[in-house]
C-alpha positions as CSV (number, residue, x, y, z in Angstrom):
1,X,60.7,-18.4,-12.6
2,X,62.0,-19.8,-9.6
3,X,66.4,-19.5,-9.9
4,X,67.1,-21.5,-6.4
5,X,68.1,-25.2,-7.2
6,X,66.6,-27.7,-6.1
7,X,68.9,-30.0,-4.2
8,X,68.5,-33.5,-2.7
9,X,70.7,-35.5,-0.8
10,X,71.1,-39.6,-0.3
11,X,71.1,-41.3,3.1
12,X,75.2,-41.2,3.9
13,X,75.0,-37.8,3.3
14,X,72.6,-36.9,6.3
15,X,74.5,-39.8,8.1
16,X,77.4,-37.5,7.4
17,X,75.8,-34.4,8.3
18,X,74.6,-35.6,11.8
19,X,77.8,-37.4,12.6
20,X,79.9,-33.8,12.1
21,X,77.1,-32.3,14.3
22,X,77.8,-35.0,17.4
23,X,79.8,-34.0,19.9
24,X,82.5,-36.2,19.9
25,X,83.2,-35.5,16.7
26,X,87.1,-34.6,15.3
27,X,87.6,-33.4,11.8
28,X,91.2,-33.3,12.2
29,X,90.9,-37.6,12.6
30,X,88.2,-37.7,9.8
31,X,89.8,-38.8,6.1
32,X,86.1,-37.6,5.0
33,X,86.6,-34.2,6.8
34,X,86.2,-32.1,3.8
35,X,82.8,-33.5,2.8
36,X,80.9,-33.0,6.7
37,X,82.5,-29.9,6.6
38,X,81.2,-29.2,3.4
39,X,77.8,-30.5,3.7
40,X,78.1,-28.5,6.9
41,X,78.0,-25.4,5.2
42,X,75.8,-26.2,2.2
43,X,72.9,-26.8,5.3
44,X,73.8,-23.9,7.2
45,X,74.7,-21.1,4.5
46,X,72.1,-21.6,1.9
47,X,68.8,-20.0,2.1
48,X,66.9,-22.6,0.4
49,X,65.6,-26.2,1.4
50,X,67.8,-29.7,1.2
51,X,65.3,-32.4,0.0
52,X,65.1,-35.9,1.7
53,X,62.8,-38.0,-0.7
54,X,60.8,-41.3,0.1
55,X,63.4,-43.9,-1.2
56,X,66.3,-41.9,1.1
57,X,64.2,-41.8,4.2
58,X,63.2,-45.2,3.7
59,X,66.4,-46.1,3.8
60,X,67.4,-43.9,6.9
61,X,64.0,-45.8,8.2
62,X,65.5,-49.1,8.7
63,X,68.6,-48.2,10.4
64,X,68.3,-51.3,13.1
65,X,69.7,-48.8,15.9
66,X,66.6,-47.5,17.4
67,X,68.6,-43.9,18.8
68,X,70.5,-44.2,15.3
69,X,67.2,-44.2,13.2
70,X,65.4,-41.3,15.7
71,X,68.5,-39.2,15.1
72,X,68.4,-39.5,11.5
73,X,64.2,-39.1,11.8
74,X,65.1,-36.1,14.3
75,X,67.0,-33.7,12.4
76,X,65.4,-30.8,11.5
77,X,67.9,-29.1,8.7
78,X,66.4,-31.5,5.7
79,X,63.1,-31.3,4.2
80,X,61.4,-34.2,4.3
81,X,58.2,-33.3,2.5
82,X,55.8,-35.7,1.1
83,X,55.9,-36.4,-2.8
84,X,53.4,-37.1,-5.0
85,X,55.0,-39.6,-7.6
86,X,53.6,-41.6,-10.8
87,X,54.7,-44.8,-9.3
88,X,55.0,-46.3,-12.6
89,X,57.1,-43.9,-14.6
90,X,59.5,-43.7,-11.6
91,X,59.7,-47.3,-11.7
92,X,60.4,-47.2,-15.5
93,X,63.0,-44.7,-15.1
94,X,64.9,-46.6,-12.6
95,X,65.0,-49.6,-14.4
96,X,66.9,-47.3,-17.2
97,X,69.4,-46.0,-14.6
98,X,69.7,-49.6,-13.8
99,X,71.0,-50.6,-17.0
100,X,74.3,-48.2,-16.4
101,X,74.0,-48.9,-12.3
102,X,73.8,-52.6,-12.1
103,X,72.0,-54.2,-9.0
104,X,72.1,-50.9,-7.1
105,X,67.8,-50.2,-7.0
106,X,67.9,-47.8,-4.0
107,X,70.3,-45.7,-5.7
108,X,68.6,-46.0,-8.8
109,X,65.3,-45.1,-7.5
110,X,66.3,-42.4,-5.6
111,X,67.9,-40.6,-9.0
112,X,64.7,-41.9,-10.6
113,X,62.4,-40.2,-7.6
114,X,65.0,-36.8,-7.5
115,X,64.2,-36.8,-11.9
116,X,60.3,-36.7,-11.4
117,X,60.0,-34.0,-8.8
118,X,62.9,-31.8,-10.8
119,X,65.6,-31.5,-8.6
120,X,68.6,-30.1,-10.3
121,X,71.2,-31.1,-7.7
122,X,71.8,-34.6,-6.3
123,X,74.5,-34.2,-3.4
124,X,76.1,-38.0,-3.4
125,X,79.7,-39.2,-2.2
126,X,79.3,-42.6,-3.8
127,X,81.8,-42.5,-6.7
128,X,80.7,-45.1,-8.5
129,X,77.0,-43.6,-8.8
130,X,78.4,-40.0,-9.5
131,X,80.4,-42.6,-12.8
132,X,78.0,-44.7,-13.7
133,X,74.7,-42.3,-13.2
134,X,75.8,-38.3,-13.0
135,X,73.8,-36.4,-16.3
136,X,71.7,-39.6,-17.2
137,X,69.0,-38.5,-15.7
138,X,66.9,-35.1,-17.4
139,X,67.9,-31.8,-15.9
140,X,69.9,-33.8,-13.1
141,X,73.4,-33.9,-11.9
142,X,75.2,-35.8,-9.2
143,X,77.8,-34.0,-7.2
144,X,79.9,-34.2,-4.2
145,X,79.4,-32.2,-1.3
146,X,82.8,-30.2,-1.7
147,X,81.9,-29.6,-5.5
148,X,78.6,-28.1,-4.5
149,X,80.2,-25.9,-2.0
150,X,83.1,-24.8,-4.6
151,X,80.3,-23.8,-7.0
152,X,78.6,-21.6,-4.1
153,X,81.9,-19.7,-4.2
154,X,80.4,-18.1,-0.3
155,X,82.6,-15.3,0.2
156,X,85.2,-16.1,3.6
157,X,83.2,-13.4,5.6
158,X,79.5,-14.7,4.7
159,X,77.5,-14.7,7.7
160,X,75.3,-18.7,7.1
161,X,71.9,-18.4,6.6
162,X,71.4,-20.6,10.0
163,X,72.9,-21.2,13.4
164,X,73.3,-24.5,14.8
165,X,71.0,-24.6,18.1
166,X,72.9,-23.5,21.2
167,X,72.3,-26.2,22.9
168,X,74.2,-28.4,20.3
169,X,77.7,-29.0,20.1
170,X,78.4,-27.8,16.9
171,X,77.3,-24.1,18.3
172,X,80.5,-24.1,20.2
173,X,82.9,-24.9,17.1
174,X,84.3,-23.4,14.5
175,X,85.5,-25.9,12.6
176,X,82.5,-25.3,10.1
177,X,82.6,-21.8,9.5
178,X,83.3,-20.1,6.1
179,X,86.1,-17.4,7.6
180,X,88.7,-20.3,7.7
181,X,89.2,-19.4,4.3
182,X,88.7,-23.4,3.2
């Protein structure tokens, strides 16, 4: 039996995770500090893989900034595997997450797509989707990045699992690291 969740993220959350990983970037002038630095850690001290699925990298796919969209394309951290979905059930289960999510079909598909290939985790910041949508779908829950990483309760001295590249800026900080004690 596998015991590893299975966790998938939405598109602001890998547009959060690559903006903490830029160089110029400050958490100390960021009001959304605590979830990069959080997702931060969930990609870098967990073991197991963070699942981009087709509705999320859609999205990601029509960034209109060219460099914007090959950054978000680029990163290697996320799995972007290919599913294999029965269209039409996916489709009927959205349309039920829509009746709690008005108007909001992206989101809805994505929790619809993240139901069918059993993902137990959904890593969101959108507040009003954790409301309106978090334990409606089977098995499912929609969490915040900092809630995630409270639950992995890493001990302050854990090594991560994975090293930003030295040739990145984030090699050179600390910002991100779990002996902070945050």
């Amino acid at each position: 039996m596998d015991t590893q969740p299975k966790i998938a993220i939405d598109s602001n959350l890998i547009t959060y995770l690559l903006e903490a990983m830029s160089p110029g970037y400050d958490p100390l002038s960021d009001q959304l500090s605590n979830e990069r630095r959080a997702m931060i850690r969930i990609a870098l001290y967990i073991h197991y893989k963070i699942y981009v699925l087709p509705t999320v990298k859609a999205e990601y796919n029509r960034i209109p900034d060219r460099m914007k969209r090959l950054e978000h394309e680029g990163q290697t951290i996320l799995n972007t595997r290919q599913w294999k979905f029965d269209d039409q059930r996916v489709e009927e289960r959205k349309k039920d997450f829509l009746l709690y999510h008005k108007n909001k079909e992206a989101d809805c598909r994505i929790l619809a797509e993240a139901e069918y290939v059993k993902m137990n985790i959904l890593l969101s910041y959108d507040k009003k989707f954790i409301e309106k949508l978090n334990l409606k779908a089977n098995g499912l829950e929609i969490i915040r990045p900092t809630e995630y990483w409270d639950r992995m309760d890493v001990s302050p001295m854990a090594q991560p699992k994975r090293r930003p590249v030295p040739s990145t800026p984030l090699w050179q900080l600390r910002w991100w690291w779990r002996i902070d004690g945050l």
